[in-house]
C-alpha positions in Angstrom: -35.1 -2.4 1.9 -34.7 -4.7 -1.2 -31.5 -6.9 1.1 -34.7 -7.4 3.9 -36.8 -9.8 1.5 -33.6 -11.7 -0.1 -33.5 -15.1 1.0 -30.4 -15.7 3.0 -28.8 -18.2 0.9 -29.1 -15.5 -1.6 -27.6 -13.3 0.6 -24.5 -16.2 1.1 -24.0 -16.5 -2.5 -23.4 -12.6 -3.1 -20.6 -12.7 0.0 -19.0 -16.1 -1.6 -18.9 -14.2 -4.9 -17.4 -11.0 -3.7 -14.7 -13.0 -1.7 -14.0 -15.1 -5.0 -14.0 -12.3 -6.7 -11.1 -10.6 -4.5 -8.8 -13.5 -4.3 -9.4 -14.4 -8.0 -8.5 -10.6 -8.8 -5.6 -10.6 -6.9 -4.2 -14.0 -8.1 -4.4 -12.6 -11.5 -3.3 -9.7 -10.9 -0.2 -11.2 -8.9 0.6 -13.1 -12.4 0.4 -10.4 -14.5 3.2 -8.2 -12.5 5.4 -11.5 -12.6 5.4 -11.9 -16.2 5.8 -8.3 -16.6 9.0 -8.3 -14.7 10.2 -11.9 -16.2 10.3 -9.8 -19.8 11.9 -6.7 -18.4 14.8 -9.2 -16.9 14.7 -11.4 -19.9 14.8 -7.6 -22.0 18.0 -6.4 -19.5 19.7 -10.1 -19.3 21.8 -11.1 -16.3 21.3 -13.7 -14.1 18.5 -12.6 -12.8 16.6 -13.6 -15.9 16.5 -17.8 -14.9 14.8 -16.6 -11.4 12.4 -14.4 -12.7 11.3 -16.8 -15.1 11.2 -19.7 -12.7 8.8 -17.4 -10.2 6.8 -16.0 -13.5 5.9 -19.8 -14.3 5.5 -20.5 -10.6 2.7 -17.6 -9.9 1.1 -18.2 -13.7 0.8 -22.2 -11.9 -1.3 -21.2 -9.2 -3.5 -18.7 -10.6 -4.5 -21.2 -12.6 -4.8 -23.8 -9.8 -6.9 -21.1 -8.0 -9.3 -20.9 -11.0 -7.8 -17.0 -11.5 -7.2 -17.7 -15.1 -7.6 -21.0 -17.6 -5.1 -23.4 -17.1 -4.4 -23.4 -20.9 -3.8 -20.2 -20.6 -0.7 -20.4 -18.0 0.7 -22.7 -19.7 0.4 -20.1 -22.5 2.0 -18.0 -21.0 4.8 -20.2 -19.5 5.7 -20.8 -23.1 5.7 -17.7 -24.4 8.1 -16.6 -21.7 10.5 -19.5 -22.0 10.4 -18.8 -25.8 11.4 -15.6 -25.3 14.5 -16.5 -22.6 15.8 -19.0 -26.0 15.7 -16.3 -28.4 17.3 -14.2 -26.2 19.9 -16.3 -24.5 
């Protein structure tokens, strides 16, 4: 009954933000499993290690781009993990 006396653009706003919502979880989400597997390579060594890193950076880029996480925060991220491929290599 209370959805009947919302305005519609109300009513727009709460479907924008549950879309947003998905994509920006999923983005994040996405970047998290990447770095995840760019330290397990980087733990394991190989040469598997350079991809995974490369593709770690890449998805951290464009949840950030998305708005998923802070940009300062990728590039965080991207550091730590490059730091970590030095020590190790």
């Amino acid at each position: 009954m209370a959805t009947k006396k919302k305005k519609r653009s109300s009513l727009k706003r709460m479907r924008q933000t549950e879309r947003r919502t998905s994509i920006k979880t999923i983005a994040r989400s996405a970047a998290r499993t990447a770095v995840k597997t760019a330290r397990q390579a980087i733990e394991q060594g190989g040469e598997a290690v350079q991809e995974a890193v490369a593709e770690a950076a890449s998805v951290l880029d464009r949840a950030a781009k998305r708005g998923a996480m802070h940009r300062n925060a990728a590039r965080r991220g991207r550091s730590r993990l490059a730091k970590r491929q030095n020590r190790k290599a």
